[in-house]
C-alpha positions in Angstrom: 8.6 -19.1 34.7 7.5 -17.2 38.0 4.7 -14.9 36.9 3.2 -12.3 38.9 -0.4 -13.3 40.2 -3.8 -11.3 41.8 -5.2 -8.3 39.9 -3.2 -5.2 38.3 -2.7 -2.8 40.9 -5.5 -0.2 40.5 -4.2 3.4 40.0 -5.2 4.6 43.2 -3.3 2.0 45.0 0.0 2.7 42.7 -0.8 6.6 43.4 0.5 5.8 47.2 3.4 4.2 45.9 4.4 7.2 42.9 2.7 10.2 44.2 2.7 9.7 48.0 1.7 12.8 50.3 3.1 10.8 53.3 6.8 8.6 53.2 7.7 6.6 55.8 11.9 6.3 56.5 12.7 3.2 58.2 15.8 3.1 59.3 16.4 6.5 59.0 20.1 7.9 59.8 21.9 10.6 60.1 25.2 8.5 58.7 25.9 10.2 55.5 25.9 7.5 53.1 23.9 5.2 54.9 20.3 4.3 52.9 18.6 6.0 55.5 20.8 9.5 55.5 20.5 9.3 51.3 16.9 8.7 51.1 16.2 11.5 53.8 18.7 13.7 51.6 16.7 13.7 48.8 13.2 14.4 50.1 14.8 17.4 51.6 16.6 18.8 48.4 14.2 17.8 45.6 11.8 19.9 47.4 9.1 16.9 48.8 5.5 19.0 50.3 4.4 15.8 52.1 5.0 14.7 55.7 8.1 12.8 56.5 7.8 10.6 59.4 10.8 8.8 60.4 11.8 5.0 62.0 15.0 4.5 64.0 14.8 2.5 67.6 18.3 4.3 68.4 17.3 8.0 67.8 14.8 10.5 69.8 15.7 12.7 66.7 17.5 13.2 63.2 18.2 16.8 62.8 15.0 18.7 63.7 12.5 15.8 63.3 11.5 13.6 66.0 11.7 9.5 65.4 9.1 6.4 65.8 10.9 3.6 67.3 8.8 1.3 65.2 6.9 0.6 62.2 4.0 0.0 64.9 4.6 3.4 66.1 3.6 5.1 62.5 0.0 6.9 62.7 -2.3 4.6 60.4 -2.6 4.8 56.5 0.8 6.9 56.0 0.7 6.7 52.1 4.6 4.8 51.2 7.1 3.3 53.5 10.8 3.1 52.7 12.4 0.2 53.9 16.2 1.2 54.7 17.2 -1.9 56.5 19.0 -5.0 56.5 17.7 -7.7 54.7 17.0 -9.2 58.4 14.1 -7.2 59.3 12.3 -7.2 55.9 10.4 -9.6 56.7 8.7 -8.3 59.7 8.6 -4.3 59.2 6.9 -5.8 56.1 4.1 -7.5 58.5 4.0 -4.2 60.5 3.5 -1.7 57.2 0.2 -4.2 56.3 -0.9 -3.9 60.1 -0.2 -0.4 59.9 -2.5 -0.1 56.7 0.3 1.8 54.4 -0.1 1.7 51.0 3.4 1.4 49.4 6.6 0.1 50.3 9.9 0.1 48.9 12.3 -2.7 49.6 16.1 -1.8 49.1 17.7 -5.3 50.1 18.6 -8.0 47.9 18.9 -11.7 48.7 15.6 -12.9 47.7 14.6 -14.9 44.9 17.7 -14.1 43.1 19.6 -15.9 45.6 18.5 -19.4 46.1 15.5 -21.1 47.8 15.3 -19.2 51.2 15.5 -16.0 49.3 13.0 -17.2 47.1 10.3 -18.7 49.8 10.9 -15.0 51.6 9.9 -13.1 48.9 7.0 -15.3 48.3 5.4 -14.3 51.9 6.4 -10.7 50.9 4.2 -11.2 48.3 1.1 -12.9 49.9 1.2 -10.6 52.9 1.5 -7.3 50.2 -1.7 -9.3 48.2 -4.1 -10.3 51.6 -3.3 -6.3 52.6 -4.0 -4.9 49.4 -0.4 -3.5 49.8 2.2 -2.3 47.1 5.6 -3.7 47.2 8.5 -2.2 44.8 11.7 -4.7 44.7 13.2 -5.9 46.8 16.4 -5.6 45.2 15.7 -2.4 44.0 16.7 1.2 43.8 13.5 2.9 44.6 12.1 5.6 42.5 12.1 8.9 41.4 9.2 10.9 40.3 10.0 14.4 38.8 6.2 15.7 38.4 6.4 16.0 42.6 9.7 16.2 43.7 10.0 13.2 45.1 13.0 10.7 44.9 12.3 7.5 46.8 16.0 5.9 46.5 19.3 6.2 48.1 21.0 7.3 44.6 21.9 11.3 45.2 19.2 13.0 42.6 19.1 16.4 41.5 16.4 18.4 41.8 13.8 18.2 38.6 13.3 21.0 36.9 9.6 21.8 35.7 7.8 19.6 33.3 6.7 20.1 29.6 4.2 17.9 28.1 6.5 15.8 26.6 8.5 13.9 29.1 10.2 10.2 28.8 9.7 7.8 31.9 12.2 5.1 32.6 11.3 1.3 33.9 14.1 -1.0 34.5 14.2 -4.0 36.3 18.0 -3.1 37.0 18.4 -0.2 39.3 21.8 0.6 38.3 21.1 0.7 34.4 18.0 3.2 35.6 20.6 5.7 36.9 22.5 5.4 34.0 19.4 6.3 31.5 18.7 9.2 33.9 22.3 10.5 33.2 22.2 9.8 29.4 18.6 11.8 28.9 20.1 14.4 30.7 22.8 14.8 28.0 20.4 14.7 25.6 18.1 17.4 27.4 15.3 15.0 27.6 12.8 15.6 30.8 12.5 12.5 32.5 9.0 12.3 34.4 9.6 9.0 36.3 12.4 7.0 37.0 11.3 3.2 38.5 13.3 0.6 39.4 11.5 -2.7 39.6 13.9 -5.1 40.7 13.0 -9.1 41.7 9.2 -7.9 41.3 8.2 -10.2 44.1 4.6 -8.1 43.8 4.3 -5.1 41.6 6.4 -5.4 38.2 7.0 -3.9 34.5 3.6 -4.7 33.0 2.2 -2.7 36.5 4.0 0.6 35.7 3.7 0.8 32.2 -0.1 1.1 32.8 0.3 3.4 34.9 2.2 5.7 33.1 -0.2 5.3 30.0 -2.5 7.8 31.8 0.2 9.9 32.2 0.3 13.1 30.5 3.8 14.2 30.9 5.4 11.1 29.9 5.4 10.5 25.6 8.0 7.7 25.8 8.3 4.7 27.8 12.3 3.8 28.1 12.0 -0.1 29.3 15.3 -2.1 30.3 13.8 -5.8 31.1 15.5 -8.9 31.7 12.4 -10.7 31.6 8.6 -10.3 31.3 6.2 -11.9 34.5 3.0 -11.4 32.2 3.9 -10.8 28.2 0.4 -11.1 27.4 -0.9 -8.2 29.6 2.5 -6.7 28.2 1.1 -7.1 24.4 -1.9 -5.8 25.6 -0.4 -2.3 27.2 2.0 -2.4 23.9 -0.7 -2.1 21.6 -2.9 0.4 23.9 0.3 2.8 23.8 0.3 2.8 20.1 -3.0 3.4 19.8 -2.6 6.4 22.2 0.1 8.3 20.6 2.7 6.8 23.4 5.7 5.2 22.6 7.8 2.3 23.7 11.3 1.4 23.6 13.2 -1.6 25.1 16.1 -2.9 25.7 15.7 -6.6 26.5 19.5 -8.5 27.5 19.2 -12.5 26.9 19.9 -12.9 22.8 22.9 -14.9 23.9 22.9 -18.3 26.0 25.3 -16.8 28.7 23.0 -13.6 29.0 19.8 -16.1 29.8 22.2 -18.0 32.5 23.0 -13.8 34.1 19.3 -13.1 33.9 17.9 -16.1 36.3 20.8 -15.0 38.7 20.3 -11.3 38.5 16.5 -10.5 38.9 15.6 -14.3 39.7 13.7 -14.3 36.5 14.0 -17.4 34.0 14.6 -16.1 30.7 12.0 -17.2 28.1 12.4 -17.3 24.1 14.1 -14.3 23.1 13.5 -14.6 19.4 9.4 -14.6 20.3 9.7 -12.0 22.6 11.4 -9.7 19.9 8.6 -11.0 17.3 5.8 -10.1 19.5 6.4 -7.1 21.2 8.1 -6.0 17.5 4.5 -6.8 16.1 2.5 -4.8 19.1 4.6 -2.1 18.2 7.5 -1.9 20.8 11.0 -0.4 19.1 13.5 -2.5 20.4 16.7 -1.3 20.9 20.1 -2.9 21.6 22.1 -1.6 23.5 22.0 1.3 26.3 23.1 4.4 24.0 20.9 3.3 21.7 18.0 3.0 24.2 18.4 6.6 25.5 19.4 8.2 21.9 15.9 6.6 20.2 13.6 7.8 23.1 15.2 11.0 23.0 14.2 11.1 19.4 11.0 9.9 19.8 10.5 13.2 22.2 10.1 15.4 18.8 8.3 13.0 17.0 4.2 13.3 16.8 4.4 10.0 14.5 7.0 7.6 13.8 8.6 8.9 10.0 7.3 6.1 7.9 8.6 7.4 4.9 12.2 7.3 4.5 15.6 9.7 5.6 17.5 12.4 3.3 21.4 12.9 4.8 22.5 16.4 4.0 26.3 16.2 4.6 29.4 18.5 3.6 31.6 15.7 2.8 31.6 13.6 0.2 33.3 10.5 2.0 31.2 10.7 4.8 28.7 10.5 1.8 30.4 7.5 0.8 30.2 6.0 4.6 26.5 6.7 5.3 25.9 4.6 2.4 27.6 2.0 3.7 26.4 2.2 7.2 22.5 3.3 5.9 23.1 -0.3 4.6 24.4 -2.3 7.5 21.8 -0.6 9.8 19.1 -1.2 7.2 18.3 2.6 7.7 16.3 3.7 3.8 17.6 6.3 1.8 15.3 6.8 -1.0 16.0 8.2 -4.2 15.0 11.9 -4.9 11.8 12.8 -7.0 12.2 14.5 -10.1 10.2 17.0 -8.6 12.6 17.3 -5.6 16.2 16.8 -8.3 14.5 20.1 -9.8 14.3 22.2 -6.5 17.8 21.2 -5.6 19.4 22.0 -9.0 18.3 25.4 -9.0 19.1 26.2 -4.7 22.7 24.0 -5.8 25.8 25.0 -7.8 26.2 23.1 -10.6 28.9 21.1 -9.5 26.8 20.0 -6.5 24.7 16.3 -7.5 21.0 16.5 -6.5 21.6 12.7 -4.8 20.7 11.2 -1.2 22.7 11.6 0.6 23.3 15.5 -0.3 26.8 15.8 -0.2 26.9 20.4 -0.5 30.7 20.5 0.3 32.3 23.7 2.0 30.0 25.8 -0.1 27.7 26.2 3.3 30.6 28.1 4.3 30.6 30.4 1.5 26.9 30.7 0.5 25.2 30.3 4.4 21.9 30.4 2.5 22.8 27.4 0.9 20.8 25.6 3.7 17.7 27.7 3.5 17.7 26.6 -0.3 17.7 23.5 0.5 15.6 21.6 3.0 12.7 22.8 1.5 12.7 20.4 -1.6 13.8 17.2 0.6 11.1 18.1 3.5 8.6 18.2 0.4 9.4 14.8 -1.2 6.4 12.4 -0.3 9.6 9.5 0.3 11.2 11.4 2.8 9.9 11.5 6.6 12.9 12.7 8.2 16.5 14.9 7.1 19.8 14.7 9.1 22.2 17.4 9.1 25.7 16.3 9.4 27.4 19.4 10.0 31.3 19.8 10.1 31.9 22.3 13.4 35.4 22.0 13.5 35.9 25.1 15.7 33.8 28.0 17.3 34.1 30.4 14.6 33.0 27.7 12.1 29.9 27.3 14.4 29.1 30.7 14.1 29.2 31.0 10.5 27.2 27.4 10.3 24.8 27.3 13.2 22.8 31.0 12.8 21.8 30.2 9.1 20.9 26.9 9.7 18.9 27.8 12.8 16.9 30.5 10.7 16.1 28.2 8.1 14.5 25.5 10.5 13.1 28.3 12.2 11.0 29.4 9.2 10.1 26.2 8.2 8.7 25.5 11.5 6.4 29.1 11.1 5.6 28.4 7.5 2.2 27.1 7.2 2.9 23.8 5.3 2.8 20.4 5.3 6.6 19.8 5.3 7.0 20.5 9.2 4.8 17.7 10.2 8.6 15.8 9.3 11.6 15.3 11.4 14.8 17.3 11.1 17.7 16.0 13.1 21.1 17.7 13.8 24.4 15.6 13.9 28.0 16.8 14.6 30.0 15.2 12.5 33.0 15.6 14.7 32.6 14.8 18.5 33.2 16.5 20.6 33.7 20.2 18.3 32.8 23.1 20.1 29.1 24.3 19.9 27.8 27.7 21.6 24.9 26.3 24.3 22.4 28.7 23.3 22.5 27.0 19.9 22.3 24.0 21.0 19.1 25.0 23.1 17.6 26.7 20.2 17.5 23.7 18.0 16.2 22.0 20.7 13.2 24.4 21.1 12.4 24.4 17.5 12.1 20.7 17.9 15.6 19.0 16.6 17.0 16.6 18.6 20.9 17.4 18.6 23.5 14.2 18.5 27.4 14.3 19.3 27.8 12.1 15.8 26.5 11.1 13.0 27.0 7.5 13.5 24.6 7.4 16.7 22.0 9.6 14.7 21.8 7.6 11.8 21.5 4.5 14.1 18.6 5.3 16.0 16.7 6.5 12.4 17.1 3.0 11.7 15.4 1.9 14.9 12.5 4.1 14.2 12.2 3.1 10.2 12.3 -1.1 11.2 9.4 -0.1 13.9 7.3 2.0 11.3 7.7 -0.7 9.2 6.8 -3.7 11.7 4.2 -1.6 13.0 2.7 -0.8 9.3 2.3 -4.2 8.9 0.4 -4.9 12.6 -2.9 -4.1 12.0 -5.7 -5.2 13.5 -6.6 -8.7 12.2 -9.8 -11.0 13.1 -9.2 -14.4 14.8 -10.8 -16.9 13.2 -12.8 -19.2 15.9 -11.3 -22.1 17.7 -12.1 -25.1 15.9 -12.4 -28.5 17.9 -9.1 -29.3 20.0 -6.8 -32.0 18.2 -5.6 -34.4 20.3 -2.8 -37.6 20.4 0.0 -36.1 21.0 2.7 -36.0 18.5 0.6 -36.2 15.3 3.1 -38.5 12.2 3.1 -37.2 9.3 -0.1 -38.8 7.4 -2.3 -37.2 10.1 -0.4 -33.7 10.1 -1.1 -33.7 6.3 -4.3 -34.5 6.4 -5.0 -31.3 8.8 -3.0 -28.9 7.0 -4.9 -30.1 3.7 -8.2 -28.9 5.3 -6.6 -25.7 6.2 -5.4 -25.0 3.0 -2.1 -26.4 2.7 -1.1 -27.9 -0.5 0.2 -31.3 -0.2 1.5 -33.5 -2.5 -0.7 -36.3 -3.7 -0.6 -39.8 -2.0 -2.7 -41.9 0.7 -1.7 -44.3 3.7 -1.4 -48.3 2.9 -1.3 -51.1 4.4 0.3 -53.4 1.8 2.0 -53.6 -1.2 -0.8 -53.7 -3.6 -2.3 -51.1 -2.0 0.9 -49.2 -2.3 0.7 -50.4 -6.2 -3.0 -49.2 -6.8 -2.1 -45.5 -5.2 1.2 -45.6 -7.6 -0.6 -46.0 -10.5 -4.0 -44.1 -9.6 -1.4 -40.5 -8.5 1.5 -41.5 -11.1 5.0 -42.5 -10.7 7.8 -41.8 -9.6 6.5 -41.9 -6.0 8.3 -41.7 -2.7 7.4 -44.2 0.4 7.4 -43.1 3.9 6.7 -45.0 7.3 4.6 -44.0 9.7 4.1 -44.1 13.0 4.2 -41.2 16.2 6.9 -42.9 17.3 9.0 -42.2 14.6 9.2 -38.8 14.1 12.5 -38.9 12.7 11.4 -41.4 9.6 15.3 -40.6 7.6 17.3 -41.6 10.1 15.5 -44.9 10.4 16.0 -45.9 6.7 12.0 -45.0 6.6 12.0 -42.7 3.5 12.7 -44.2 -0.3 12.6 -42.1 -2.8 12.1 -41.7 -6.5 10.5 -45.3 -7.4 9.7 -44.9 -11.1 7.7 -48.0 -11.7 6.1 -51.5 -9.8 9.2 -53.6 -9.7 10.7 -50.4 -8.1 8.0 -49.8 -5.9 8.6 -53.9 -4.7 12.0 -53.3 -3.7 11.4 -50.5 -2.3 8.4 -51.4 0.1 10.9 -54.5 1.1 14.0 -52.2 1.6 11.6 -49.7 4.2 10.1 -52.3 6.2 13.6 -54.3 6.8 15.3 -50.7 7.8 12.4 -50.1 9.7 12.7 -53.7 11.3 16.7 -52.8 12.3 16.1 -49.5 13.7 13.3 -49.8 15.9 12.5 -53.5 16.5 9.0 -54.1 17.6 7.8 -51.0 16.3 4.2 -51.5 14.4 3.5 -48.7 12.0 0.4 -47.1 10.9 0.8 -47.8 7.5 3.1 -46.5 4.9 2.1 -43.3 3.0 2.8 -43.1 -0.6 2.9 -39.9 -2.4 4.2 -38.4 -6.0 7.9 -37.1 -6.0 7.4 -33.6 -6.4 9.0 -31.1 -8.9 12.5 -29.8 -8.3 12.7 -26.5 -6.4 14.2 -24.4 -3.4 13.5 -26.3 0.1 12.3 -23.9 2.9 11.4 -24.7 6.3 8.1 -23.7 7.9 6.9 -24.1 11.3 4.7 -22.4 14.1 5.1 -23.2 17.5 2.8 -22.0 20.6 5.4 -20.1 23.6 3.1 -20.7 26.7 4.0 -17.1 27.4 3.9 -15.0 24.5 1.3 -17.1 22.2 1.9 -18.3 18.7 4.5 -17.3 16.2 5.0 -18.4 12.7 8.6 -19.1 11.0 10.1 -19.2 7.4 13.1 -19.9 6.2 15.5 -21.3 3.7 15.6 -25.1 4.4 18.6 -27.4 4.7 21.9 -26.4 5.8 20.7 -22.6 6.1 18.4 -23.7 8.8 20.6 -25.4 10.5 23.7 -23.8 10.4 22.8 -20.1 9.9 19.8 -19.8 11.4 18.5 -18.1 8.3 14.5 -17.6 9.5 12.1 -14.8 10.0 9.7 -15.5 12.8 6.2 -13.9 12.7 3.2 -13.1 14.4 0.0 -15.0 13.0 -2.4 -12.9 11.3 0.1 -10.6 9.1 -1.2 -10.5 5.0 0.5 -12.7 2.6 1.9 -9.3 0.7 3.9 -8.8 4.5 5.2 -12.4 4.2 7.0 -11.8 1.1 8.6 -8.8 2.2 9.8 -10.4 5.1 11.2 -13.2 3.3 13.0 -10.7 1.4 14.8 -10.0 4.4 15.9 -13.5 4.7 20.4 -13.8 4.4 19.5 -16.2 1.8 17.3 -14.4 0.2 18.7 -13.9 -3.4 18.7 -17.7 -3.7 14.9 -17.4 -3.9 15.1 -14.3 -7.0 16.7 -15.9 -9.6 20.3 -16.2 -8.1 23.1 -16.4 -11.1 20.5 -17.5 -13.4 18.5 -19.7 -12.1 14.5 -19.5 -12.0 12.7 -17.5 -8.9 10.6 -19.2 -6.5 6.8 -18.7 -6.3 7.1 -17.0 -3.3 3.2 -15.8 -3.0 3.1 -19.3 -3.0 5.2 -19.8 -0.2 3.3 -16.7 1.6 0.1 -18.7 1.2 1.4 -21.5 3.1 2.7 -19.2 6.0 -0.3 -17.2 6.2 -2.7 -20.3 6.4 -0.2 -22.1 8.9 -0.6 -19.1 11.3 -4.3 -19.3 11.2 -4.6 -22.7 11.5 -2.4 -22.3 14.7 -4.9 -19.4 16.1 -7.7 -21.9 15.5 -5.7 -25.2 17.8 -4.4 -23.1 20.9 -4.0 -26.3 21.7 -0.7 -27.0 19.5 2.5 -26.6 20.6 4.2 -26.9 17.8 4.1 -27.7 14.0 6.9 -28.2 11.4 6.6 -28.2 7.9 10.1 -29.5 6.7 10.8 -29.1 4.0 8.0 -27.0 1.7 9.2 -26.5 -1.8 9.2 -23.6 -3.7 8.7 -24.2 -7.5 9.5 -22.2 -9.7 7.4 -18.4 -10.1 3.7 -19.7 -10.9 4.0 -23.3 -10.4 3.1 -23.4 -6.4 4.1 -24.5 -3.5 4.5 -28.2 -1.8 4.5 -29.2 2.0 6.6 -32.2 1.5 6.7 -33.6 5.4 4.8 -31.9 8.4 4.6 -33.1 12.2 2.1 -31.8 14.2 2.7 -31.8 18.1 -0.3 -31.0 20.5 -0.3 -30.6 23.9 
């Protein structure tokens, strides 16, 4: 995977690219349309202080400013330089800007890396000449940049002129140009202030991981909106991840590539190769990233995330008037995996004496038409569900219907929020969020902006609402569960390759991995002795490295309950053997003790060269294989956080006691995971370890690793 190489880009240096006080056209124009004409456009009308100096070898002058003829022209050190041209000249006005000494330059054209081997040997001297000038590059193949804070719009897209900043602002960074547009429109719907807008494109020099750092030490910006088709450095990406967290700053991405056709449109795209999708989600899940799926939901959980000082960790209350759309945010609460806890007692007693009697105190509230009625009906009630310890946020899904129903609705509703929000209490530290239940109803804009200013994010439905609480709720709950855990030490590196399955034992025995009893033999009274010594029935296995798939080779013989058995048996392996892989000399021959019956899970870890080690548990057997039925995880995670991700497993009622049968000891299981991850943190030298299949006795009577293979590098 290409990965971006030399030193992060020190502020100062990305300062001439972001906040420029000089910009450089080349290839200015007076064409409208043209890159030139657009660029020069927006200076002009978003109100850019700095000097303007343009390039054009054709013009004395555009419009009241004179023009260089050439890049060599420029007067030295002009801050950024905005490269309007043909992909032709890239090349070389890139040359001239390093001569010139100017700090930042945004490339426009595509056919680079994206587009075959030229392309990609192009950018590469783009790159070494940005790297030996101490130059920034943005793109190629990009849109540019907009930065709100000064006015400035570096790109050829028409942008309107930003309005003043607050202090909490949401910056976009997309590797797709386009798609940043798009997220500019969408936060402007949702009345979010959008502080930068960067468009990285083939990231031939500077790239995601660069910007993000840089707009940690923002102050305007709360929220990070990220659209990547593919990380260049997902360690330093961790790393930024879990510094935003720690600060108070929040990310949320949208990363394409879950499918095999998306991976494919990726490496043509941004000439990026897609890595492991499934890690990347683990990982940047674990460091605390809200991940997102699709565009809409990208822009409406960064909106949200604007009124939020913490994540709600607690759980949402859904006030509605309706009691099927009751009935339907059940089911959706469900499908989303958005929590809806039960009311306290204490909170059931507030809301039967604010209710009518014919109202149920339940989550969701459903308070029918009586709003319309009893106005004060709303005042009465968000107290009690803002003071219940298991609720962190409340939705209003409000039925609008027409203007005069707003105006009956909205006032009341406003004054409640409003003094809760002047109350003195420790409610208002909680999210309230407003949701239309019927798009696209009327709603007075001064409303509107009110609930915005009294910190309530406002949504055109329910649906999308309800949606992006559950992106929030899965993040508090990764996150809760991705604290800060000691490494243990590297121990001394294993080597040999793929390890068989003797070996593998023996290391996962020393790291705490219960195995079942047996040795490796030579013979058959060997294999006799051991029988006796661990107790029949016992199981026979060849081994060897070379056969790693010991099943298919007749190599596995199962449940020999006494001597004479055991005879055949050991005949019957080493003639399959013989057949399958002629020649083949095995290690020996391990003999172990059938184990008890019980559930088969798979376990496994493997090491991604880019994103580190993951863990991975799952049911075995045709759920593995078929359904994919696994949770992957990041090493270092408690054994209590196991469990309650294996609880999130499809399969997981199989492992409770499904239609009578006995639950698994899955703590058990969890032990198995949590030592598996640590012995991976110990051996960065493994690449990959399976543990196939474990079984899970029953509640209190443990856990086996039946086979493991061990794979170094």
């Amino acid at each position: 995977m290409p990965e971006l190489t030399g030193e992060p880009f020190t502020r100062e240096k990305l300062d001439r690219l972001l906040r420029p006080r000089s910009v450089a056209i080349v290839g200015a124009s007076d064409k409208r349309g043209s890159f030139g004409a657009s660029v020069l456009e927006n200076l002009d009308s978003t109100g850019f202080a700095g000097q303007i100096y343009l390039v054009n070898p054709n013009r004395a002058r555009i419009g009241e400013r004179s023009c260089f003829s050439a890049v060599d022209d420029l007067p030295d050190g002009v801050d950024c330089a905005v490269l309007a041209i043909p992909r032709a000249g890239i090349l070389e006005a890139v040359r001239a800007c390093a001569r010139k000494r100017i700090g930042g330059v945004v490339i426009f054209s595509a056919g680079f890396a994206e587009s075959g081997e030229v392309g990609k040997r192009d950018q590469d001297e783009l790159a070494a000449i940005a790297r030996s000038s101490g130059m920034v590059i943005q793109g190629p193949n990009c849109l540019g940049l907009v930065n709100s804070r000064d006015g400035l719009a570096l790109t050829f897209v028409t942008t309107p002129k930003p309005q003043p900043l607050g202090s909490r602002g949401v910056a976009v960074v997309s590797q797709s140009g386009a798609m940043a547009c798009v997220l500019g429109v969408a936060f402007r719907t949702h009345s979010a202030e959008v502080t930068y807008s960067i468009s990285t494109g083939n990231e031939a020099v500077s790239g995601v991981e660069d910007y993000v750092e840089y707009l940690l030490s923002d102050e305007s910006t709360s929220v990070i909106a990220l659209l990547v088709e593919q990380f260049r450095n997902p360690r330093r990406f961790l790393s930024l991840a879990e510094r935003a967290a720690r600060a108070g700053k929040r990310l949320v991405l949208l990363h394409p590539g879950s499918s095999s056709a998306a991976r494919v449109s990726a490496a043509t795209h941004t000439g990026a190769i897609a890595g492991d999708y499934a890690v990347m989600r683990a990982k940047v899940a674990h460091a605390g990233v809200v991940l997102v799926d699709t565009l809409e939901e990208l822009a409406d959980v960064a909106s949200l995330l604007l009124h939020c000082d913490t994540v709600p960790t607690a759980g949402t209350a859904v006030l509605t008037e309706s009691g099927a759309f009751k009935a339907l945010t059940l089911d959706l609460c469900e499908r989303v995996g958005l929590p809806l806890p039960q009311l306290s007692t204490t909170t059931c007693a507030g809301l039967r004496q604010a209710l009518p009697d014919f109202v149920q105190p339940t989550n969701p509230l459903d308070i029918t038409a009586q709003g319309l009625a009893d106005p004060g009906l709303y005042r009465r009630t968000l107290p009690p569900l803002l003071d219940d310890e298991s609720i962190g946020s409340v939705l209003l899904t409000i039925i609008l219907t027409d203007e005069s129903t707003g105006e009956l609705k909205l006032p009341p509703i406003l004054d409640a929020i409003a003094a809760l929000s002047e109350a003195p209490s420790k409610r208002w530290g909680k999210l309230i969020v407003f949701a239309a239940l019927d798009e696209g109803a009327f709603i007075n804009p001064a409303y509107k902006t009110r609930l915005l200013n009294l910190g309530v994010p406002f949504f055109p439905t329910a649906e999308r609402a309800l949606r992006a609480l559950a992106r929030l709720a899965a993040a508090a709950s990764t996150r809760s569960s991705s604290g800060v855990h000691d490494h243990p030490p590297p121990a001394p590196a294993l080597t040999g390759g793929i390890l068989p399955e003797h070996r593998s034992k023996q290391l996962l025995a020393l790291a705490g991995i219960p195995t079942p009893p047996g040795r490796l033999v030579q013979t058959l009274p060997e294999a006799a002795e051991c029988a006796r010594v661990i107790g029949y029935p016992v199981v026979l296995k060849a081994q060897s490295s070379q056969l790693s798939h010991k099943s298919d080779a007749g190599g596995v013989v199962l449940s020999l309950r006494d001597a004479q058995e055991l005879a055949a048996g050991w005949q019957r392996l080493q003639e399959n053997v013989a057949s399958a892989a002629p020649g083949l000399i095995l290690d020996g021959v391990l003999v172990e003790t059938m184990s008890k019956p019980g559930t088969e899970l798979i376990v496994g870890a493997r090491n991604d060269p880019q994103w580190g080690p993951v863990v991975l548990v799952g049911l075995g057997g045709v759920f593995a294989e078929a359904f994919q039925d696994v949770r992957l995880l990041v090493p270092g995670i408690s054994e209590a956080e196991i469990v309650n991700e294996m609880s999130r497993l499809k399969g997981a009622a199989l492992l409770g006691g499904f239609r009578g049968a006995p639950a698994v000891d899955g703590a058990a299981v969890a032990a198995i995971v949590y030592r598996l991850g640590t012995f991976m943190l110990s051996h960065p030298e493994i690449q990959e370890i399976d543990i196939n299949p474990v079984i899970a006795c029953r509640a209190g009577q443990g856990a086996l690793a039946l086979d493991a293979l061990i794979v170094t590098a």
